[in-house]
TIMARGU-393014 format. One record per residue: residue in one letter; x, y, z of N, C-alpha, C in turn. Coordinates in steps of 0.001 Angstrom, whole numbers, padded with zeros to 6 digits, always signed. Atoms other than C-alpha are relative to their C-alpha. Example, Ala and Ser with C-alpha at 12.3 -4.5 7.8 and 13.67 -1.06 7.14 Angstrom:
A+000890-001190+000000+012300-004500+007800+000900+001200+000000/S-000820-001190-000060+013670-001060+007140-000770+001090+000730/
***
This chain:
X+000836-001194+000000+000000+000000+000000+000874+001248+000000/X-000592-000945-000166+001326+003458-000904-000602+000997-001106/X+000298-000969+000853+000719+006690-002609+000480+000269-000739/X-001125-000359+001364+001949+007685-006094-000850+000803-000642/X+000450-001473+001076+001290+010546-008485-000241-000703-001457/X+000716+000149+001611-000335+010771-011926-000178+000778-000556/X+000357-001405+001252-000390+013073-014510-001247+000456-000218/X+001533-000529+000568-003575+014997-015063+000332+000446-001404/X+000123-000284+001157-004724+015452-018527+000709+001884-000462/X-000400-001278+000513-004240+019277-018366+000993+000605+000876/X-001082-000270-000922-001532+019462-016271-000047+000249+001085/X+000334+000228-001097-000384+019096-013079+000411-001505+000480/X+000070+001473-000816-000378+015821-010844-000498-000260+001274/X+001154-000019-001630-002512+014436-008046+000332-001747+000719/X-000805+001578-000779-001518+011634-005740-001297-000590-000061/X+001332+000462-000210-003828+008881-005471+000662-001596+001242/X-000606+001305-000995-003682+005321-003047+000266-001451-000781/X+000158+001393+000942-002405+002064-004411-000060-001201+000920/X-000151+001268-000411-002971-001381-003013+000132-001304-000820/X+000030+000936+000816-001381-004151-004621-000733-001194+000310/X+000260+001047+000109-002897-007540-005317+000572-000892+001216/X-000758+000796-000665-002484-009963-002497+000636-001367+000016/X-001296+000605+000242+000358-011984-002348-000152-001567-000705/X+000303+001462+000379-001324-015201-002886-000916-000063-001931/X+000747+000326+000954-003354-014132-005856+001429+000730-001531/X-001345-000444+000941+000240-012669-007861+000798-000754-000450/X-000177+000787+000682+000678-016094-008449+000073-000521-001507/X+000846-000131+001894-001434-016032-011755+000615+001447-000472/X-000685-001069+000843+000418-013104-012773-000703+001648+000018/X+000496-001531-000373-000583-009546-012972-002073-000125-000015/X+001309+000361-000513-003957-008887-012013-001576+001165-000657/X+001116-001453+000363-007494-006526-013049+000534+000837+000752/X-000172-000799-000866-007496-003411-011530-001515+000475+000232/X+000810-000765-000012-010024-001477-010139+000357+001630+000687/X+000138-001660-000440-010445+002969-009608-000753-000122+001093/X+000561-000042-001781-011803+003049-005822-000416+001783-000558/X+000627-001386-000279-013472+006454-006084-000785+000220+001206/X+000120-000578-001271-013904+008714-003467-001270+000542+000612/X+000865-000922-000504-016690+009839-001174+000654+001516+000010/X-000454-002199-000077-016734+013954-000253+000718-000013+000884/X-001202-000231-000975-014449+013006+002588+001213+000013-000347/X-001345+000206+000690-011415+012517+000138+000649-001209+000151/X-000488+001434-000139-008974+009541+000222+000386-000204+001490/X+000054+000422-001014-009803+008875+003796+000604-001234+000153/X+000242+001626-000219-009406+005562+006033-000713-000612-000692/X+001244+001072+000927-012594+004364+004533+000270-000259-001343/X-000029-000023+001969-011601+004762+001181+001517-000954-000243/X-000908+001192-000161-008092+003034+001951-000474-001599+000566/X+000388+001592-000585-009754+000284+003664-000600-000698-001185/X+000722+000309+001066-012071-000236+000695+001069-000430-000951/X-000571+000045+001261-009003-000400-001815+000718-001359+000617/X-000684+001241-000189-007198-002874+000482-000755-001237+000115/X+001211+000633+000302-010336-005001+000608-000228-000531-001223/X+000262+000388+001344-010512-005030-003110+001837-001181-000124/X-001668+000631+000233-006219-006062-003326+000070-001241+000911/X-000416+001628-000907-006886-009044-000845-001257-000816-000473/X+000533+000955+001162-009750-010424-003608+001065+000012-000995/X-001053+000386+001428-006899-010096-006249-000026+001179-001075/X-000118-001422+001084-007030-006509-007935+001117+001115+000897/X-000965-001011-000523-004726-003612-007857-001339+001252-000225/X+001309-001484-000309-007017-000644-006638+000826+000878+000013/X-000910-001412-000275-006201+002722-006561-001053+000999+000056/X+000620-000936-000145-008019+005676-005378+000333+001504+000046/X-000154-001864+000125-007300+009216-006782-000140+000920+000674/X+000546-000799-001305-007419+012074-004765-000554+001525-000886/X+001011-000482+000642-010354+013988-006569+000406+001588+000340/X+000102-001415-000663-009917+017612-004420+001291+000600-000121/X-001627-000662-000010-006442+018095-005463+000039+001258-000751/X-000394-001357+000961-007152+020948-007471-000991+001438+000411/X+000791-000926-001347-009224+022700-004420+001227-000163+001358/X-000639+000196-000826-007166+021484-001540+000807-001600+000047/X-000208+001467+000602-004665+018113-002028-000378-000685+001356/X-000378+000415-001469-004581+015844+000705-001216-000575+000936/X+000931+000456-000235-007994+015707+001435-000168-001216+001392/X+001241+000920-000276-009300+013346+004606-000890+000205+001052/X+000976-000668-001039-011690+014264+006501-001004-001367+000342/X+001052+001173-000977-014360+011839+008938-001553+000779-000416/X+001867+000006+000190-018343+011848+008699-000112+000184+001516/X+000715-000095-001415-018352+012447+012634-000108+001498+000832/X+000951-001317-000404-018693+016457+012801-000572+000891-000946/X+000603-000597+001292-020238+018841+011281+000929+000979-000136/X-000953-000353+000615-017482+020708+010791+000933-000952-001458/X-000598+000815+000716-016114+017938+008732-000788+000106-001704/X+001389-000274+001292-019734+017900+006897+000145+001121-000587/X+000552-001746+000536-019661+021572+006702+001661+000055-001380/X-000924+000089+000743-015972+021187+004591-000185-001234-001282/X+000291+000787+000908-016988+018498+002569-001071-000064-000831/X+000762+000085+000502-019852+019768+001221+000200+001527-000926/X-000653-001143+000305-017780+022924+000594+001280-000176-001546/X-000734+000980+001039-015147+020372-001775-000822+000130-000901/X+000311+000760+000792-017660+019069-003448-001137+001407-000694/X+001129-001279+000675-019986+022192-004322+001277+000504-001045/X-001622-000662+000857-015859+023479-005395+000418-000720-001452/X-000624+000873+000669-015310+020437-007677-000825+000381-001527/X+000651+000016+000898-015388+020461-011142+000155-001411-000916/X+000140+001946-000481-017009+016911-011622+000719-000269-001502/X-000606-000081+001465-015800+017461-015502+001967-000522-000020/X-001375+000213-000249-012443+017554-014643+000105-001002+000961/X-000627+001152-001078-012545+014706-011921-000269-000869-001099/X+000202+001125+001163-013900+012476-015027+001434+000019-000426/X-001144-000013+000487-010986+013337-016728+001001-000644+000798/X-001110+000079-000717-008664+012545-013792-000287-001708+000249/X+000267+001902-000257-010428+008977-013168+000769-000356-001318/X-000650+000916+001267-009608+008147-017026+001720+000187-000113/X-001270+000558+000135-006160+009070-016303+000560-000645+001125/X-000295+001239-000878-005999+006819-013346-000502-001230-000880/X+000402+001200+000754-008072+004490-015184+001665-000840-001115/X-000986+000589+000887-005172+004533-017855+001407-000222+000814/X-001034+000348-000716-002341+004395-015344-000090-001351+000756/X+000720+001246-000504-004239+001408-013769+000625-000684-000961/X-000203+001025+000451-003872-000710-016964+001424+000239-000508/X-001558-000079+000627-000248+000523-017901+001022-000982+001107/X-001048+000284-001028+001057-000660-014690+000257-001215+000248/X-000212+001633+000044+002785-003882-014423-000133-000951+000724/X+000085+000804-001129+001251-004880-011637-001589-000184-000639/X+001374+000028+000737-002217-004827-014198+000230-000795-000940/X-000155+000491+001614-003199-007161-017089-000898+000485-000795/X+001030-000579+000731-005208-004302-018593-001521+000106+000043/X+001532-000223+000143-008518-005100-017826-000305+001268+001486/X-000298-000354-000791-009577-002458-015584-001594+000939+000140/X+001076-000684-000531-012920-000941-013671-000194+001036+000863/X-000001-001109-001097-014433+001646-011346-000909-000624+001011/X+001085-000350-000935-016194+001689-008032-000195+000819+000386/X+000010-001134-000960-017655+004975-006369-001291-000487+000870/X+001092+000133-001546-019413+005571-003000-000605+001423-000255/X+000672-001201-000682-021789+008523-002654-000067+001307-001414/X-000131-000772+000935-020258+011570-005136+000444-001277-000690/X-000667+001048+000791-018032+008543-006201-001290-000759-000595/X+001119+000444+000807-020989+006902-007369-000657+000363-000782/X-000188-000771+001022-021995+009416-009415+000817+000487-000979/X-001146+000152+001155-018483+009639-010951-000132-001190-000336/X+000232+001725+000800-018890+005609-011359-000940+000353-001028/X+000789+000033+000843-021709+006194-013102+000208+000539-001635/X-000669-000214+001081-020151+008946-015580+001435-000438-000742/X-001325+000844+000993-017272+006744-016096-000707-000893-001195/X+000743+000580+001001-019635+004551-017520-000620+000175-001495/X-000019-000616+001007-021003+007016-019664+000866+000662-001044/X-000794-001016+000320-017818+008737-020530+001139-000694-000289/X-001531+000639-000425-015071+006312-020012-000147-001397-001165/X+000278+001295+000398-014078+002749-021917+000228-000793+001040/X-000321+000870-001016-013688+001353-018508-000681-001413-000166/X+000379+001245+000607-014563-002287-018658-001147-000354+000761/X+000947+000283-000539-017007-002336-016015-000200+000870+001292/X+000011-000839-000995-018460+000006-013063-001398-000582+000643/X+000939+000818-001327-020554-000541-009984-000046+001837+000718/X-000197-001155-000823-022103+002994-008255-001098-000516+001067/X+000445+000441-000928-023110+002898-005190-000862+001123+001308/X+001148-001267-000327-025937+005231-003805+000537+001318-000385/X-000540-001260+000284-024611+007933-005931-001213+000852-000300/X+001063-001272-000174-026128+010913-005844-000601+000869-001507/X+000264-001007+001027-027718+013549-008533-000006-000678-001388/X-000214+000675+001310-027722+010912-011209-001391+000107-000911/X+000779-000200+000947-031439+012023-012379+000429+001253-000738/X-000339-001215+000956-029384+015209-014036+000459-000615-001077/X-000989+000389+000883-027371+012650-015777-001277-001345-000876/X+000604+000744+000921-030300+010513-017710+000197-000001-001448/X-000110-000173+001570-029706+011764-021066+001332-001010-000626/X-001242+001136+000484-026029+009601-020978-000206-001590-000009/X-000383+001123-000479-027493+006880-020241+000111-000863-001183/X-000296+000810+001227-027627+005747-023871+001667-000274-000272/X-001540+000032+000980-023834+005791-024280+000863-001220+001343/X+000040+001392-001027-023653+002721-021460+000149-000774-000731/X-000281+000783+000809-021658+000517-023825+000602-001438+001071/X-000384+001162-000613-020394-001716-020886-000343-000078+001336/X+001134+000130-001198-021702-003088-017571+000365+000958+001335/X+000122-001005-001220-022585-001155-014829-001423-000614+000916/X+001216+000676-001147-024021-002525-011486-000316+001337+000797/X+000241-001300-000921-025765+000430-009398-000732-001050+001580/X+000745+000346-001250-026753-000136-005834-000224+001042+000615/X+001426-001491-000132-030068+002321-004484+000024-000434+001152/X+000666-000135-001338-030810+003008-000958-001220+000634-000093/X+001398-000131-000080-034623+002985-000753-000196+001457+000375/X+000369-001063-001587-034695+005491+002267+001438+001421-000426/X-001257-000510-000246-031594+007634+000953-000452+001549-000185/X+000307-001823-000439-031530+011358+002360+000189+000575-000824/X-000610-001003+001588-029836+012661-001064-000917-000220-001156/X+001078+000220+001729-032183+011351-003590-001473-000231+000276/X+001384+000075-000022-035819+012088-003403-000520-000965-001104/X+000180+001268+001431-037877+008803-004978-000593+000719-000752/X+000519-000201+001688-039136+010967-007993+001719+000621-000524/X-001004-000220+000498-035579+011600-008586+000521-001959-000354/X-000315+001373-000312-034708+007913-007658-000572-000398-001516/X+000946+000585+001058-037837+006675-010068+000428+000420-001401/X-000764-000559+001018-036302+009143-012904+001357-001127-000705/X-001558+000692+000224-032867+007224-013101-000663-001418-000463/X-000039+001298+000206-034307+003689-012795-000940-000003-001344/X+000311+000559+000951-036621+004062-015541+000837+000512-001373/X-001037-000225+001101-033996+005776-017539+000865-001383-000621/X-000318+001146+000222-032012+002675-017385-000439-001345-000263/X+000892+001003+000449-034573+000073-017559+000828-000692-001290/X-000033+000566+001591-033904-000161-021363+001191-000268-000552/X-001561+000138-000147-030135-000337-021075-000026-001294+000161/X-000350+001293-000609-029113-004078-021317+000924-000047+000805/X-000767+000087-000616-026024-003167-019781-000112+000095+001385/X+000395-000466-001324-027695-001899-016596-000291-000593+000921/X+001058+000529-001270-028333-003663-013580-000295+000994+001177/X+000364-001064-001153-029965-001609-010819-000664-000861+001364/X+000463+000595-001424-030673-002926-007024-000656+001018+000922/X+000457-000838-001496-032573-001132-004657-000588-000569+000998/X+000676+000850-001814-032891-001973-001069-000496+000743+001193/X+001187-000428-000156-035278-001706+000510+000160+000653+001846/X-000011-000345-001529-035431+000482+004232+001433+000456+000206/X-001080-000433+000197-032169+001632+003750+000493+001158-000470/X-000566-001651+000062-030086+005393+003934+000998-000141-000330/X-001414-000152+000658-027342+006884+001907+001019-001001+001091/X-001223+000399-000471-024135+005367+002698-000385-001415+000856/X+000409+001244-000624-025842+001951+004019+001520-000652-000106/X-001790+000550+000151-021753+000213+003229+000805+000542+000762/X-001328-000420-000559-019954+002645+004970+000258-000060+001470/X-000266+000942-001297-018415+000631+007604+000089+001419+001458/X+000015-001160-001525-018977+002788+011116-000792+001348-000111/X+000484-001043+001023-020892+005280+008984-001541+000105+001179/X+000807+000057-000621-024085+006344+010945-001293-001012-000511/X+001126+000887+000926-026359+004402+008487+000423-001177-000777/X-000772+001590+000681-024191+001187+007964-001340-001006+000085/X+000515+001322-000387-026024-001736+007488+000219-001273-000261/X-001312+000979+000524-023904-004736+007646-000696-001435-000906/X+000853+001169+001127-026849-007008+006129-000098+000393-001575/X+000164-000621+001476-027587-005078+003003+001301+000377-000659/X-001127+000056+000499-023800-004173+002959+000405-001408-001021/X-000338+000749+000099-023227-007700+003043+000291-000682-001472/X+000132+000782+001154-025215-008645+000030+000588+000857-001355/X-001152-000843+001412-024103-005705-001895+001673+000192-000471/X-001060+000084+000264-021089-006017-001488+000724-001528-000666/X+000189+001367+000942-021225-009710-002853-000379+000241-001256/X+000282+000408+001386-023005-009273-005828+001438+001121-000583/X-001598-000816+000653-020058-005909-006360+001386-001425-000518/X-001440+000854-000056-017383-008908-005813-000630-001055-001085/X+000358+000949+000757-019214-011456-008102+000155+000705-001594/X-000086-000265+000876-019690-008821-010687+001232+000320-000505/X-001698-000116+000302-016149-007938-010975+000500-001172-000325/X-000577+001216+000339-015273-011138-011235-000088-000892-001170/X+000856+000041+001485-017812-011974-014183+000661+001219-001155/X-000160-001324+000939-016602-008601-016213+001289+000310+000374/X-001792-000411-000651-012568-008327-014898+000439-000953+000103/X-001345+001365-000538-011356-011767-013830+000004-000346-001083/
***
C-alpha cells in the first residue's frame, strides 16, 4: 500500500492510493485493476480500507485524490459537522468534468502498470458513485458498480452511451435522492441491457460505509457480494 502521483490530462499531478494484489493471488500473474473512487471526505481511512479489501480479492485498486485541485490531501471523517460543513464545501468546489478526466487518467495508469493485465474498472461511494456512473457514460472502462450515488437524475440523457456493464446499488430510504428523482434514473435505465440496478429496501445513503451512521452490515453484506461477483464476471 502506498501513494503515487499521476499526470492529469491538463496538467499538473494528483496523488492517489495504491494497493497491490495480495500476495497469494500474484501467483497467476498480474492482475485486473479497479479505480476506488472517493466519497466527499477525500482519500480517507474508509476509502483506503475499501481499496485494500478489493487487493486481498486479487485486484490492484487505486483511489485518486479527486480535491487536489481545491485542496490536495484531502481526509476528513463523517463524525462532525465541521467535517460535513468542509466536505460539502469540496464538493460544491469540484469540477465533476475535470474529476472524469482525472479517473480516465488513473483508469489509464491502472492498466499501464505492471502490476495490471489491462482489464480495468471503477467503483464509487456517494459523489463517487456518481463519478462511477459517468465513467460509464464517458469512459471505456470495462465495467463500473455505483453505489448510492447521488444527482444521477441530471445525468439521464447519458445513459444511452452505457456501452459496458454497470451494477448500481439504491438506498430505498436515501436522504440525497428524493424517490421521484430515484424513479427518474431507474426508468432511464430500464432499457439499457447493460444496466443492472438494485434497490434496497429500508435503507439510507451510505448503508456500506463501515462505522458510517447508516451502515447496514446485512444489506452491505449482500451488496457487497453481488459488487465482488460482478467484478469477477466482467474483470477476472
Amino acid at each position: 500500500m502506498t501513494d503515487i502521483s499521476i499526470q492529469a490530462a491538463d496538467g499538473g499531478s494528483f496523488s492517489a492510493y495504491v494497493a497491490k494484489p495480495a500476495q497469494g493471488s500474484q501467483a497467476r500473474g498480474p492482475a485486473p485493476a479497479i479505480v476506488v473512487i472517493q466519497e466527499i471526505f477525500g482519500v480517507n481511512q474508509v476509502m483506503r480500507d475499501l481499496c485494500d479489501g478489493f487487493a486481498a480479492q486479487g485486484y490492484l485498486a487505486v483511489c485518486p485524490d479527486l480535491f487536489w485541485r481545491q485542496q490536495p490531501g484531502i481526509q476528513l471523517t463523517d463524525k462532525t459537522q465541521e467535517e460535513w460543513n468542509r466536505a460539502f464545501e469540496l464538493l460544491n468546489g469540484m469540477d465533476q468534468d475535470k474529476a472524469v478526466d482525472d479517473l480516465k487518467a488513473t483508469l489509464a495508469w491502472a492498466r499501464q502498470s505492471p502490476d495490471s493485465n489491462g482489464k480495468a474498472g471503477s467503483v464509487g461511494y456517494c459523489l463517487g458513485g456518481r463519478l462511477a456512473f459517468m465513467m460509464a457514460t464517458r469512459s471505456d472502462s470495462d465495467a463500473n458498480v455505483s453505489y448510492y450515488g447521488v444527482m444521477l437524475d441530471t445525468l439521464t440523457g447519458e445513459v444511452p452511451n452505457i456501452k459496458k456493464p454497470l451494477l448500481m446499488h439504491i438506498a430505498e430510504q436515501d436522504k440525497f435522492v428524493p424517490p421521484e428523482a430515484r424513479d427518474k434514473v431507474l426508468a432511464a435505465v430500464k432499457g439499457n441491457p447493460n444496466v443492472t440496478a438494485h434497490v434496497y429496501p429500508g435503507v439510507n445513503h451510505a448503508f456500506a460505509r463501515v462505522g458510517g451512521e447508516h451502515y447496514d452490515q446485512q444489506t452491505a453484506d449482500l451488496a457487497n457480494g453481488r459488487t465482488a461477483a460482478f467484478f469477477k464476471q466482467h474483470l477476472g
